[in-house]
Structures are given as C-alpha cells and as structure tokens.
N, C-alpha and C positions, 0 to 999 in steps of 0.2 A: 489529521487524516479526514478525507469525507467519508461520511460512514455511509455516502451512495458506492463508494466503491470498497467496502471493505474487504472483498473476497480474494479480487485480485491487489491486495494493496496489503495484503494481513502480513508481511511480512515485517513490515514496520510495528508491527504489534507492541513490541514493550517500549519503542518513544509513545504511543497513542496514551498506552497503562501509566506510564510516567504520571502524564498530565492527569489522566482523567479518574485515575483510581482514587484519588483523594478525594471525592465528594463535594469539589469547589461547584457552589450550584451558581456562581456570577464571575460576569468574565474577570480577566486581570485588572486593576486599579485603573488602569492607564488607559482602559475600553470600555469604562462604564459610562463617558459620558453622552448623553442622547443624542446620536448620529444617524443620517439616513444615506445608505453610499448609495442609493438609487434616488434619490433628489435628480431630478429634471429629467430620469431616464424619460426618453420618447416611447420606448415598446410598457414601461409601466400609466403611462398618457391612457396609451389606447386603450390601457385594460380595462382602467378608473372609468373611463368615459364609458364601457361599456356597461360596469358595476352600473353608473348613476340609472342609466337605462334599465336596466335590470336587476335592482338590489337583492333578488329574493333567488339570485343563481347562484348555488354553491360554487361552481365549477368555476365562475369566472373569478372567486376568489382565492381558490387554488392554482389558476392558472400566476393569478399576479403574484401570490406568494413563491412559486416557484420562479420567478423573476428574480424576487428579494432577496430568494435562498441565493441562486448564483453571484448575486452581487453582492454579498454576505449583511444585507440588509437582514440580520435575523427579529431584529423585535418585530420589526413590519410585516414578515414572514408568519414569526408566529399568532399574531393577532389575526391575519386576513385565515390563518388554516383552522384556526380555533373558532373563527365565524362559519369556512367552510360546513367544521362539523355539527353548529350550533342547524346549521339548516340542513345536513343530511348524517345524521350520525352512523347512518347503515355504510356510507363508502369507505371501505377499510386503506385503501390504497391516504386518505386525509391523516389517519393516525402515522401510516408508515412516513409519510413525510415529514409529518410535523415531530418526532422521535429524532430524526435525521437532522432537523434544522437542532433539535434539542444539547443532543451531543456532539455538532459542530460548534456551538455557543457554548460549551463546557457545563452544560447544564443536565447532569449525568443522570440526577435523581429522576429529574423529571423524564429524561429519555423512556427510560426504565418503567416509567407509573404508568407512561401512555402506553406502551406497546405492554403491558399485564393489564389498563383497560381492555385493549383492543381484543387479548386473546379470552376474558371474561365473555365480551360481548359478540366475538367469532372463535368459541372454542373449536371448532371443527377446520379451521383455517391455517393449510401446512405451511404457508408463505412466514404467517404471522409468528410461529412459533418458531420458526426458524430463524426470524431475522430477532427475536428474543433473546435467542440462544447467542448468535453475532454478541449483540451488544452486551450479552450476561460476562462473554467471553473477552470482551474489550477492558471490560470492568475487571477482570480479574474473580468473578463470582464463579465460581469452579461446579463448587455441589450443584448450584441453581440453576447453569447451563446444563448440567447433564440431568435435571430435573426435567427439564425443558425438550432435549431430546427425549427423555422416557414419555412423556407424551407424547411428540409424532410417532414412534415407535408404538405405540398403543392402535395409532389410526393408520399406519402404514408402516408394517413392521421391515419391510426392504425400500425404504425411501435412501436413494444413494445420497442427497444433500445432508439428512440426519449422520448416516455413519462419517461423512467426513466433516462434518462439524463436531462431532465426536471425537475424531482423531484430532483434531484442533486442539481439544479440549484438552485431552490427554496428554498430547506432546506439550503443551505448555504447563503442564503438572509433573511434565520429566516422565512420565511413565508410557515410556518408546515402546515397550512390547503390545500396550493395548492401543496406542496408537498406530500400531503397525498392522494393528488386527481390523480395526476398524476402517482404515485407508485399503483395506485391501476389498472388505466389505462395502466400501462405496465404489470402487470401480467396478467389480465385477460385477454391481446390480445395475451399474450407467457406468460403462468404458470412454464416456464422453467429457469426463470430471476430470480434465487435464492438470490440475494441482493435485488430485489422487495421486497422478505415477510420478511428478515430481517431487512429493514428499515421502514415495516411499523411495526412489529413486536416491533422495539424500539421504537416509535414514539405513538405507542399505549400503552404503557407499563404502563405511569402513569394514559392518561385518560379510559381506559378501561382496567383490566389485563386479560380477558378473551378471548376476541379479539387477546390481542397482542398473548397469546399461543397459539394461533389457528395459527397466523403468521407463528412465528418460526416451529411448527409441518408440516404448508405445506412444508415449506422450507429442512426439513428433510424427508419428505417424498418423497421427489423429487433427494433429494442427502442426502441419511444417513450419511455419510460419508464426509459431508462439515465442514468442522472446524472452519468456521465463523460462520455457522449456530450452530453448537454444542457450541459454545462458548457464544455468544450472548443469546441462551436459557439458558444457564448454570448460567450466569450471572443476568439475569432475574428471574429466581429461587431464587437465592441467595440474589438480593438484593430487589427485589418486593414483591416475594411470601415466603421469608423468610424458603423455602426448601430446608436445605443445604445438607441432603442426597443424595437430587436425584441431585442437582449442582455438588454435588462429584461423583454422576457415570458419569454425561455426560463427567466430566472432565478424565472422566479413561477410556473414549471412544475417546477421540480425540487422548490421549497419546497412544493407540492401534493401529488409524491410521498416526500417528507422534510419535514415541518418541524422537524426537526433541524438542518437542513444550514448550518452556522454558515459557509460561505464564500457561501453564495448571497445571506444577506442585507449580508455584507460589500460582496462586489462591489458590490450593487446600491446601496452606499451611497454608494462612489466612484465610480458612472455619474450618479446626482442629483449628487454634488458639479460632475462634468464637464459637466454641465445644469444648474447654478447653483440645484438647487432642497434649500437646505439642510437646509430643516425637514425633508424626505423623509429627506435624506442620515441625520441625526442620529437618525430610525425606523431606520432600519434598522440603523446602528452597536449602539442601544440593543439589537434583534433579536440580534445575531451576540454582543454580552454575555452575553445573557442563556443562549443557547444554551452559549457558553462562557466563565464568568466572567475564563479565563485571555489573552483574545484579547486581547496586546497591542497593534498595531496599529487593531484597532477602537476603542480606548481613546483612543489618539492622534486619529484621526482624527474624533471624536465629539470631542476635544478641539476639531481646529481647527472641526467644525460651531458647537461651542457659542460659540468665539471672534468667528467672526463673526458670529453670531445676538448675538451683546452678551453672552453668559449668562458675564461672567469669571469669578467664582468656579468655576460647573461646570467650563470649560476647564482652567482650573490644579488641581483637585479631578482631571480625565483624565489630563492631562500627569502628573503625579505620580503617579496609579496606572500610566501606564505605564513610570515610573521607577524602580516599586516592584515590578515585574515584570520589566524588564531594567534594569539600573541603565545599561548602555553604549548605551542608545538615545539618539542625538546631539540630533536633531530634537526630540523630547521635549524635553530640556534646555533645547534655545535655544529653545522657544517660552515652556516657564515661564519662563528668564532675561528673559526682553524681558516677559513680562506682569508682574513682580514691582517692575520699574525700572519 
C-alpha cells in the first residue's frame, strides 16, 4: 500500500500489517540489489540540471525525490530528502515524505523514528501527529497510536480527523462499542469525513439495519459520487436487506463514475446469478475480466455461468484459467474434475 493514500485505502489494512508488522527493516532478498528505475528518466534530467545550478536549494531536492518516490526509485528518494533536510530542517512537509518513501521500502522502524523526530521538533503540529498515529496503526502499535491521539486531543480537543483515527484504532482492537463512539464523535464535529458514516454504517448493519442506512445515505449525500460509499450501501442492500435491485442500480452508478471498477461488474455478476438470470451474470463476469485479466474468482464464476448455460468447453477453458492463476483454488478443481468424468 502507499501510505500517501492510506486513509482512503485503509481497508486493506491487515495485507499492509502482514508484511510490515515484522520489523523487516530491508527490502526482500530478491530487491536488494542496487537499482535506479528512474535511470534515464527525462523529467529527473531536468531536475539534476537544475540542483547543479543551484545545489543549496532544498526544494529542488524534494522535488526530484518525489520523482524517485513515483517510480519507486526509493534509495534515490531517500538520500535527495535527507539532503532536502540537511539544508532546511524546519520544512515539516521533508520528514512527512521521507516516512512515506520509508514504509513503502519496508523500512518500518525508520518510518517511525522520522515521523517521532518530526513530532519532537513540531510538537504543536496536528498533521504530524496524525499521520503518527496512521502509521503507529499500520504497525499494529495499538497503545502508541492512542498515545498519539491523547496528544491532539490535548491541543484540539474536538479535532474530527483524531476521533476517527481513534475509531480506527479501536475497531482494529475488536472493541466496536468505542469505536462506534468515537466515529460518531468525528462526524458530528466535521459531517464531511465520509469514511465516518461508512464505518458506522457497517458497524450498524447487523445491530440496527435502519440506522446503518441512514449511515451510508449521509455519506451519499455528502459525496454522490463516492464509490466507497456507493459500494458499501450496495453491499448492504444485498446482503442485509436482501434488495438486490436496488444493489444493482447503485452498482451501475459507480460503473458511471468508474468504468474501471472491476468489483462493480463482479458483484453484479453474483446478484444475476442470485436472480437466476445467467446470461446477465456471465456479462458481467466477462466485464470485471476484462477490466482485470487477473480476476480470479471472476473466472470461476463465468465458469459456473457458462456450465450451466451448457457452453462446457468455455466452463473448463474458466475453471482452468482459474487454476492457472491460483493452482490452491479447491472449487475450481472439483468443478473441472466432475466436468472432465
């Protein structure tokens, strides 16, 4: 994950913990050896050319590190940002990058050391302490993240980014009730924190479902057009309130503002199949391929479309690309096994 987007991307949180909770402070075996994937870039040309002109400009070293970072150029990165700060140690925005480039390169500790320098040397700094908190919480460092918040709460006792980093915290500690305390606490101090009514909106889904739509509807009424938000109601629909029509429009409202979005034509593959209408179902499997050649499960299930539409060669032509994608998918197996006998 980039941890430039972790907020909207936190859902992936326990694959990020996987890798990065163990403390491995160097990349994999297989990425250690000295590479530059920005070699010959043109836009790193012009940077260089500028540095030589003016070696004594931080900015233009952050500029080109922020190059490096995109093209996951990280050593290069981090030596041009660690120069940045060598000549302006007061820009705080140098640390938060250089944390960023740190724990994209699996280099946890150090994420960590830079961004408890930065909050040393800008303790009054709500950004700093916040994006602490992120990364304390990527880590899996429970107490130390809500340490982290008790300090913005010190300097801004209704800051709505702390409470729902807070409910972060919380729900990844299983303890739902204070995280539902705290996600309620960061909306109503900013109604604008669109992941607030989403997570209370799922959180609510089993014990109240009336409540939780009330969620998700703020959440759209605030940003129509959010595809977490459209998806997570869609979802909800589907598998709460058992309305798979109206799951299938939200789903043809996200594809409006994405047609990218290779899980909207998925789902809506397994809501036809759940409405027995397969030739639909086997559209849109085809859709979420196409978007993403790798989509094993769409594979599979465009298998079973074609099984029972009669098409058996297509079916076992699926099942086997999805075996050829994950060799351990079970289902896969047994359905080529029995079409083969």
């Amino acid at each position: 994950m980039n941890a430039k987007t972790f907020l909207l991307s936190i859902v992936l949180l326990p694959a990020i913990i996987a890798f990065s909770s163990c403390g491995n402070e160097t990349p994999p075996a297989e990425e250690q050896v000295e590479t530059n994937p920005a070699a010959g870039d043109p836009s790193i040309q012009v940077i260089s050319d500028k540095i030589a002109n003016n070696p004594n400009d931080p900015s233009l070293y952050a500029s080109r590190a922020g190059v490096y970072y995109d093209r996951e150029a990280y050593d290069q990165a981090i030596e041009d940002l660690q120069t940045a700060i060598g000549l302006d140690s007061n820009n705080i925005q140098f640390y938060h990058v250089l944390a960023d480039v740190y724990l994209d390169y699996y280099k946890s500790r150090l994420a960590l050391n830079t961004l408890e320098e930065a909050t040393r040397r800008f303790p009054e700094n709500i950004q700093t302490w916040l994006k602490l908190t992120e990364f304390q919480l990527i880590l899996r460092q429970h107490q130390r993240a809500l340490i982290s918040t008790n300090e913005i709460e010190k300097m801004q006792p209704l800051n709505a980014e702390m409470f729902f980093m807070r409910g972060m915290i919380r729900l990844d500690m299983a303890d739902t009730v204070k995280a539902i305390n705290n996600f309620q606490m960061a909306v109503e101090n900013d109604p604008d924190i669109i992941q607030g009514w989403i997570y209370l909106g799922r959180l609510y889904s089993d014990r109240n479902p009336e409540f939780a739509e009330r969620f998700f509807d703020n959440a759209l009424r605030r940003d129509p057009e959010n595809i977490e938000a459209l998806h997570a109601k869609a979802y909800f629909l589907s598998n709460v309130k058992s309305d798979l029509n109206e799951s299938l429009d939200l789903y043809r409202r996200i594809v409006v503002v994405d047609k990218n979005y290779e899980d909207a034509y998925y789902n809506s593959g397994l809501l036809y199949m759940d409405m027995d209408s397969i030739s639909k179902a086997r559209e849109q499997f085809n859709l979420a391929i196409q978007m993403n050649p790798g989509f094993t499960s769409a594979y599979f299930y465009r298998g079973v479309s074609n099984e029972i539409l009669g098409d058996i060669g297509a079916a076992k032509n699926d099942y086997q690309q999805t075996l050829n994608l994950e060799p351990d998918f079970a289902r896969a197996q047994e359905a080529l096994d029995a079409l083969n006998q």
